[in-house]
C-alpha positions in Angstrom: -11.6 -86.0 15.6 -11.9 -87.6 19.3 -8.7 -88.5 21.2 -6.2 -90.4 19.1 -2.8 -91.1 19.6 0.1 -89.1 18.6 2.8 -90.8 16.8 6.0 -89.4 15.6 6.7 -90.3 11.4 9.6 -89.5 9.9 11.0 -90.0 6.6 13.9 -88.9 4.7 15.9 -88.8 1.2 13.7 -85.8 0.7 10.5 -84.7 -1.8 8.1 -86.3 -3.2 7.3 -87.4 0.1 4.3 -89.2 -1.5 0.8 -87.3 0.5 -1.1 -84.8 0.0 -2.6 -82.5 3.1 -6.0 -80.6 3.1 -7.1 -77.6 6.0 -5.8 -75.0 7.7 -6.5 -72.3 9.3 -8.1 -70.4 7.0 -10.1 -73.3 6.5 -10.9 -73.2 10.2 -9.8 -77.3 9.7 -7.3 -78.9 11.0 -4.3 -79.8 8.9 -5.2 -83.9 8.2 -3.9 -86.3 5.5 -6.2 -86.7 2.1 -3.8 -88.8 0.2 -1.5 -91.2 0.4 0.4 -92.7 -2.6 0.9 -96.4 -2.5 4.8 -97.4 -3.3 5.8 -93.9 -1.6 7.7 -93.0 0.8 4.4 -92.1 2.6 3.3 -95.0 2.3 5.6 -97.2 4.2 6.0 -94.6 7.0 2.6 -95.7 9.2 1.1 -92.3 8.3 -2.7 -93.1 7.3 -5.4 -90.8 5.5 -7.3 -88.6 7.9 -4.3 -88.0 10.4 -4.0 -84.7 11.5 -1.0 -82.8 11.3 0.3 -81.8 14.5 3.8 -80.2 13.5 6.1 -81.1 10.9 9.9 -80.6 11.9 9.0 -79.3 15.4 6.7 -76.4 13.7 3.3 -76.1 15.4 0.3 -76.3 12.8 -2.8 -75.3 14.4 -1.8 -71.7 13.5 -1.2 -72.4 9.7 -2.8 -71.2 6.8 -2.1 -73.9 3.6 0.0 -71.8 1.6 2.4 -71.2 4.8 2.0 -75.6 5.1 3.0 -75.5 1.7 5.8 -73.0 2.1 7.1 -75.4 5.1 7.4 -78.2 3.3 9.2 -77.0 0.4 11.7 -75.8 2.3 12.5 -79.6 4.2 15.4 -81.2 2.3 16.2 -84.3 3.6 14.2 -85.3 6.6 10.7 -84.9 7.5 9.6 -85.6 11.0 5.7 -85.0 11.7 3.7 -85.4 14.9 1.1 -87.3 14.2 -2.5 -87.2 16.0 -4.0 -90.6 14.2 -7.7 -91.2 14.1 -9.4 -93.4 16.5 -10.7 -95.8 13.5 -6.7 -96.2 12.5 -6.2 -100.1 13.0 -3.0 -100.9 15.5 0.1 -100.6 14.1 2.2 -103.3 14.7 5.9 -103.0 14.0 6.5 -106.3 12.5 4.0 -105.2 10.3 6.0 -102.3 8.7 7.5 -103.0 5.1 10.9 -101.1 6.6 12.5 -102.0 10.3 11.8 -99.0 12.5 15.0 -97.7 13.6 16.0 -96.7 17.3 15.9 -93.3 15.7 12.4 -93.1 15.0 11.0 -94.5 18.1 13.3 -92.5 20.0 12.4 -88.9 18.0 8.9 -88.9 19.1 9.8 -87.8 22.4 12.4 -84.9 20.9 9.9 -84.0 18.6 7.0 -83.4 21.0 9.2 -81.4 23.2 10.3 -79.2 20.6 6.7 -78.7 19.3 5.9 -77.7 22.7 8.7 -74.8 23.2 7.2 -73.8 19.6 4.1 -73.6 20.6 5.4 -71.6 24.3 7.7 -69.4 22.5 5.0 -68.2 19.8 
């Protein structure tokens, strides 16, 4: 996948969240984005087919079989956050391009998000 970006999406009002996800680690693949829904939630959140997964609410990934990705997100309720590692050929994102206004909140949780990812990953 090269060296993308990481970006921090988050979404609430909970499922269907509107994507679907393909890999893991039985796969030996990386967790990445197959589908997105147009009109979802998904959709309007700056997430893009072919992203890989990075964590989703401050869980770690690379260590996750599908069914246990699966198991994850059907337990989120209301809020899905995701770390985001977006492929190179992803145009820019602009954020006066976004159908919704980003809120302080979601530019601000990248960083809270990555840091929590990281103790994850220390602590497992």
């Amino acid at each position: 996948m090269g060296t993308g970006d990481f970006i921090c999406i988050s979404m609430t009002g909970g499922a269907p969240w509107g994507f679907r996800l393909q890999g893991g680690k039985e796969q030996k693949q990386p967790l990445q984005v197959a589908k997105i829904r147009s009109q979802s939630k998904a959709s309007g959140s700056g997430l893009c087919e072919g992203d890989e997964v990075v964590s989703i609410n401050g869980n770690p990934c690379a260590d996750l079989t599908y069914p246990q990705v699966i198991k994850l997100m059907e337990s989120i309720r209301d809020s899905l956050q995701m770390l985001i590692k977006s492929r190179l050929d992803t145009p820019f994102l602009f954020l006066e391009d976004q159908p919704h206004p980003l809120s302080p909140q979601h530019l601000l949780g990248y960083s809270s998000l990555l840091i929590t990812t990281l103790a994850n990953q220390v602590m497992s």
